[in-house]
N, C-alpha and C positions, 0 to 999 in steps of 0.2 A: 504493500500500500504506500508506504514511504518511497518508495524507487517510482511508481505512478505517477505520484504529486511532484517530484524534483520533475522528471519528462517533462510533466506541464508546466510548470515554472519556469524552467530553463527555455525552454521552447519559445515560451512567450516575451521571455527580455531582450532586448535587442541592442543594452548597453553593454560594451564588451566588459568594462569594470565590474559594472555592478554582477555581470553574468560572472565572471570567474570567481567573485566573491562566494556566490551562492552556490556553486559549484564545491568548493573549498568545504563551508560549511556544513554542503548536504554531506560529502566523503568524512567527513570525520563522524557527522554523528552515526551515519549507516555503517562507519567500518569501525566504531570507536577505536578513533586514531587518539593521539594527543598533537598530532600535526598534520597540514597538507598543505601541498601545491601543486598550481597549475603551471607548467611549464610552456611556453608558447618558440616554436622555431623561428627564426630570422634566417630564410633560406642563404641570404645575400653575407650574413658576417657568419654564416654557417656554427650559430651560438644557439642555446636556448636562454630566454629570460622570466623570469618570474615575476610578472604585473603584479599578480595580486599572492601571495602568502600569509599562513596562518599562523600564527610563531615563531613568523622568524624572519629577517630582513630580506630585501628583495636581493636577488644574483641572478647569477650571469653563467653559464655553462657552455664550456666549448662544446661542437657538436666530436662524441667519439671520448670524451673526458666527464671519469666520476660515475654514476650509479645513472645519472637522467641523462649524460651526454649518451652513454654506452646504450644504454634502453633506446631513444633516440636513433643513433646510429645503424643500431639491426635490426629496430623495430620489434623484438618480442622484450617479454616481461621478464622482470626480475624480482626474487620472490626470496629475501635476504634476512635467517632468523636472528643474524649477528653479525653486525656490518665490523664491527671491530677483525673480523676474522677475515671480511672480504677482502683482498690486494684492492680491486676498484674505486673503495670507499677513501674517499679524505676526511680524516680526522680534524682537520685545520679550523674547519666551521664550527666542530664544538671544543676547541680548545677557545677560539676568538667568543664565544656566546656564553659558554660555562655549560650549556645541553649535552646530553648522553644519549645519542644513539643509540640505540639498540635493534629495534626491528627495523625493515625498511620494505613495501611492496610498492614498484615503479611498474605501470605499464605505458604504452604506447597508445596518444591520441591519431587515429587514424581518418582520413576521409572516405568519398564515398570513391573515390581513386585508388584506393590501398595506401597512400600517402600520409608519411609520419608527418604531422602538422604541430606535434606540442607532446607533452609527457606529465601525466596523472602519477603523484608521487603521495605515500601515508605513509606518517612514521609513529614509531613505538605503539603500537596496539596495547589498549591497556589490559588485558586480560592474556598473557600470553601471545604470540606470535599469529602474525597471520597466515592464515589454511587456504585451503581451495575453493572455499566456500566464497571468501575475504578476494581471492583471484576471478571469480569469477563474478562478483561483484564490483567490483574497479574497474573490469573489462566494459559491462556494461554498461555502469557511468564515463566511463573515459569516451566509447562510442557517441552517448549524449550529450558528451562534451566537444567532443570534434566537431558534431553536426553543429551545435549552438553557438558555439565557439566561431566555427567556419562564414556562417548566415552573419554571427554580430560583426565580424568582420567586414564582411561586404557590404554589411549597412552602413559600417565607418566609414568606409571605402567611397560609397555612395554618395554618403555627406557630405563627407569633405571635397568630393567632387564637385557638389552642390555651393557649399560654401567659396569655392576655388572659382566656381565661375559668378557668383551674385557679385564678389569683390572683386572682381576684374571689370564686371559691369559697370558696378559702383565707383570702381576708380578711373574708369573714361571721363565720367562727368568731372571727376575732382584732378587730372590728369596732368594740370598746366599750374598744379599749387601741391607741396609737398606736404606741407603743413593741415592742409584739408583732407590729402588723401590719410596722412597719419590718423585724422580726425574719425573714419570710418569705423576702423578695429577698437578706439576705442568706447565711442559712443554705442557702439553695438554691445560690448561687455556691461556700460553702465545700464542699457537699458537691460539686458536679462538679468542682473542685478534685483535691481526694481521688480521687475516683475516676479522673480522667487520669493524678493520679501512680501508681498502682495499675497504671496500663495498659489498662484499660479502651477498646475501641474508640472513638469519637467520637458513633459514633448511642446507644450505652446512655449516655455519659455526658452527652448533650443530656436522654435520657429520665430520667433522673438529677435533675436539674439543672429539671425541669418538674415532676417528679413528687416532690418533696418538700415542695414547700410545704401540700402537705395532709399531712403529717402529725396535726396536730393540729385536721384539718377535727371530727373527733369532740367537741371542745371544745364546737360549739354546741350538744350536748345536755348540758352541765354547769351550774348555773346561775350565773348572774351573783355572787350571795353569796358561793358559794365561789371563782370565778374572781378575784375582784377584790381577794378576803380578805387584809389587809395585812400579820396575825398570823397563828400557826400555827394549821394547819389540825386539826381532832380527827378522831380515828381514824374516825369514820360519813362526815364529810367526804371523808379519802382513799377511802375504800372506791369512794365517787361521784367522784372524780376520777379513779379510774386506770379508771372505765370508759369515759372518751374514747376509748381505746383499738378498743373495742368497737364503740362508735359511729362513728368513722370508718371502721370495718372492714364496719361493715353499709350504709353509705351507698356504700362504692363495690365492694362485694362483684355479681362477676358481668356487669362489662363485659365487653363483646368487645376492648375495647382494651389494648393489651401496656401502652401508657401508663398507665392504671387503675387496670392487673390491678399494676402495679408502685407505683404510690401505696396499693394496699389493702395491700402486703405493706407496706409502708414504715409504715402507719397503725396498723395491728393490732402489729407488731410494734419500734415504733423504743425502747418500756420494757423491751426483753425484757435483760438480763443475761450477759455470757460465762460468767459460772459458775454460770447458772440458777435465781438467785435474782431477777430480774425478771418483770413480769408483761405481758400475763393470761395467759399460756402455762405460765410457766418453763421456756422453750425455754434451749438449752445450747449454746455454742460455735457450730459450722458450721452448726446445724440452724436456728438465724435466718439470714435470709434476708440476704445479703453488700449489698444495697442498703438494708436499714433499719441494718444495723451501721455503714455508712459516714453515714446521714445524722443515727443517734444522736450521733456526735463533733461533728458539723457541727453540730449542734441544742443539744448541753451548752456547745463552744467559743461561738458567739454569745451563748448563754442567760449563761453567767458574766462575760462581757466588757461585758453590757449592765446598764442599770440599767430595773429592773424596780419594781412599785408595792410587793412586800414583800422589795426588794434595794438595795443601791449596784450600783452596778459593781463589777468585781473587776478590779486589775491586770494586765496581759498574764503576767509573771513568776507570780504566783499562781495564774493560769490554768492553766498550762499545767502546774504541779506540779500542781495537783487532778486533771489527768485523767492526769498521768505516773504519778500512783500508783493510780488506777485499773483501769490497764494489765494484762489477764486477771483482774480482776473485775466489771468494768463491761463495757468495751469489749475487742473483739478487740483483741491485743496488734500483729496484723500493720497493722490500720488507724490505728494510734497512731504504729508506727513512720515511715508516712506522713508523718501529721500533724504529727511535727515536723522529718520534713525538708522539707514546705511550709509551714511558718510565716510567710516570707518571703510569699508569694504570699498566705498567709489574711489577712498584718495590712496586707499593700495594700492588699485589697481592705476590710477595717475601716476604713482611712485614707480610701480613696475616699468611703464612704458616709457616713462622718462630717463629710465636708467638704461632700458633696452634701448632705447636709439643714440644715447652716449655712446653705448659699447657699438654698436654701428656704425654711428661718424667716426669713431678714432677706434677701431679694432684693436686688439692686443691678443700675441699666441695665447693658447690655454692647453695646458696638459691634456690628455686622451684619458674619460676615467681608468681608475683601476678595475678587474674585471672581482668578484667576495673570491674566495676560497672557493672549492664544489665541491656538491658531494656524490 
């Protein structure tokens, strides 16, 4: 009944983390282990690595080295009452941890190819050593774990294909300014942000978090003169600026994708105003759409915090009164109250990217890590 209910759990997650976690979990209490990991192959450094582990730091295994490279490598199981005794086994792991080894059952994650793809590893059975019983049981999780395993894969794979082409999208429009195109990855983070603390399930706030950075895909039907324009803009000018709006609402107007359909509502509408004095709608309160209200705060906090070609920067303190008093005129009052109880999380994530595009503009070597001990 327990091996039933993991099939359908496993089956149905389609995070590769969170799946190896459950994965992890379900092997130890079905084979009461007191450890487990899932190994996953990196065909290309011909390594295995341990995403996710249950007692015990993440590593690294040459493929053909230690107890998972070896498994790995020939592809059957090894079924180990006392690894102290096996030549294959490295002690190193548990002199560096202070852990005792003792039992070890490693089998082979295969696909529907015959192909080793990753390595299903339990250690110390607490009841005595593992049997055939205990072999025969990892075999058919480790199965469930390839296939799960394999699929969450290709859904990453998907994504980030996904994500790879919206931001190449998104960065045509911002293409002729560095500083805006940087603008993109981060506004995107601040708004799925926002929208976790709100409560938002995980798959809207992924689609969230994908689907913003076109916002301002309309931009590149604006032209360059005015885009670039360091002084104030005249009024004929705004008139042609706030029609990006428009434009990016007609370019993604009429996908079949929920992912699109939610960058078009995000596009058309992220000027629109809580007290319906924004444009091009003069949509009011609830009637804009809750995913452009979240990624307008995400969009003005980046926008005021950055330095821009007709701006400084502005203070994080000055920030965050501009859009405090904003609060039911601008933006919804509910997605504010958010916003500054994750400030914390927003000015990491400003600390992170500021330090990452340092180490960009002025590169410097970095050591290759070191690869744990194996076992």
């Amino acid at each position: 009944m327990l091996l039933l209910e993991f099939g359908k759990r496993s089956t149905a997650e389609t995070n590769l983390d969170k799946l190896l976690l459950l994965l992890v979990e379900e092997a130890k209490q079905l084979l009461e282990a007191e450890r487990a990991t899932v190994f996953l192959l990196d065909v290309k450094r011909r390594q295995l690595w341990s995403k996710v582990a249950l007692g015990t730091d993440a590593i690294r295994v040459p493929l053909g080295r230690g107890i998972a490279g070896t498994v790995a490598a020939t592809g059957k199981s090894l079924n180990i009452p006392d690894a102290y005794r096996d030549g294959r086994f490295n002690p190193e792991v548990d002199r560096q941890t202070g852990y005792h080894t003792r039992s070890m059952l490693t089998v082979p994650m295969k696909n529907n190819h015959g192909e080793v793809i990753g390595v299903f590893q339990v250690l110390n059975r607490k009841k005595g050593g593992f049997d055939q019983r205990d072999e025969e049981l990892l075999a058919i999780l480790a199965g469930q774990a390839a296939t799960s395993a394999e699929n969450a894969q290709l859904y990453e794979q998907l994504l980030k294909s996904s994500e790879d082409t919206i931001l190449r999208l998104a960065s045509a429009a911002e293409f002729r300014d560095k500083e805006t195109h940087m603008h993109l990855g981060r506004m995107s983070r601040y708004s799925a942000i926002l929208a976790e603390e709100m409560g938002f399930p995980s798959p809207w706030v992924e689609s969230l978090r994908l689907a913003s950075p076109l916002h301002d895909i309309g931009k590149i039907g604006v032209p360059d003169a005015i885009l670039r324009k360091p002084g104030k803009l005249t009024e004929e000018e705004w008139v042609e600026m706030r029609k990006h709006t428009l434009y990016g609402a007609d370019i993604l107007k009429d996908s079949d994708s929920e992912l699109l359909q939610m960058s078009y509502r995000i596009a058309l509408c992220h000027h629109e105003w809580w007290n319906g004095q924004g444009y091009p709608r003069g949509l009011k309160g609830e009637e804009i759409p809750i995913e452009a209200r979240i990624a307008t705060v995400a969009d003005v906090f980046d926008a005021l915090t950055s330095r821009r070609v007709y701006k400084p920067s502005f203070p994080l303190d000055e920030t965050v009164e501009i859009i405090k008093k904003d609060s039911g005129v601008h933006y919804d009052p509910k997605v504010i109250e958010v916003f500054l109880k994750a400030l914390p999380r927003l000015t990491e994530v400003m600390r992170e990217c500021a330090a990452a595009n340092a180490i960009v503009s002025d590169p410097v070597s970095a050591s290759p890590p070191v690869a744990s001990p194996v076992k």
